[in-house]
C-alpha positions, 0 to 999 in steps of 0.5 A: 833817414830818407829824402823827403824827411831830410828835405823837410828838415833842410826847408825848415832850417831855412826858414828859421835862419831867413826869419831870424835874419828879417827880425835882425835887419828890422831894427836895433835895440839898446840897452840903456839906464834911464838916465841915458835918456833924455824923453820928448817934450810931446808924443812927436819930437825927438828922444835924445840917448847917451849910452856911455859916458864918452859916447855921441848922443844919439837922437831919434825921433818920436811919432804917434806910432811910438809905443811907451811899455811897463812891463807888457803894458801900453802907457802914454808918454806921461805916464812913462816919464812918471815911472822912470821919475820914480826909478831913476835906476832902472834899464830902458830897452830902446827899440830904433826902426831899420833906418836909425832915425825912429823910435818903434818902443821905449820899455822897461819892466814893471815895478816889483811889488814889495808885500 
């Protein structure tokens, strides 16, 4: 293999390695059951989670930049708090900002369509 192929591959790797690295350090996620989740009284306030029994709960807070997910689609905060009054047992991923303190997204999949 010569030089210039081996150095391009050595720059590539680095390069996956340092983005794969950023997208860690940017924030955290936590897989929850909705009943883990306590969702804010309005789109600003805080979201409180408890992920095991014998666990502290965790509080966050909420803002407008908060995204709510079904599936891959935006819904507001209602809409989400109806959802998950529907399927009480179903799986939250909670997305936390870099610094623990801020919501990025609350998502859960889509209802599955029974024919």
């Amino acid at each position: 293999m010569n030089q210039h192929l081996k150095s391009l591959l050595v720059a590539v790797s680095f390069g996956v390695f340092a983005a794969a690295a950023t997208a860690q350090a940017y924030h955290r996620v936590y897989e929850l059951s909705s009943r883990a989740v306590d969702l804010p009284k309005s789109d600003v306030g805080s979201l409180e989670a408890k992920p095991c029994k014998t666990c502290s709960t965790l509080r966050f807070s909420t803002d407008s930049r908060t995204v709510y997910q079904i599936g891959e689609y935006p819904v507001n905060l209602e809409q989400m708090r109806k959802e998950l009054s529907a399927r009480p047992e179903t799986m939250v991923l909670l997305s936390v900002a870099q610094d623990q303190r801020t919501v990025i997204r609350l998502k859960i999949d889509a209802a599955v369509q029974t024919p």
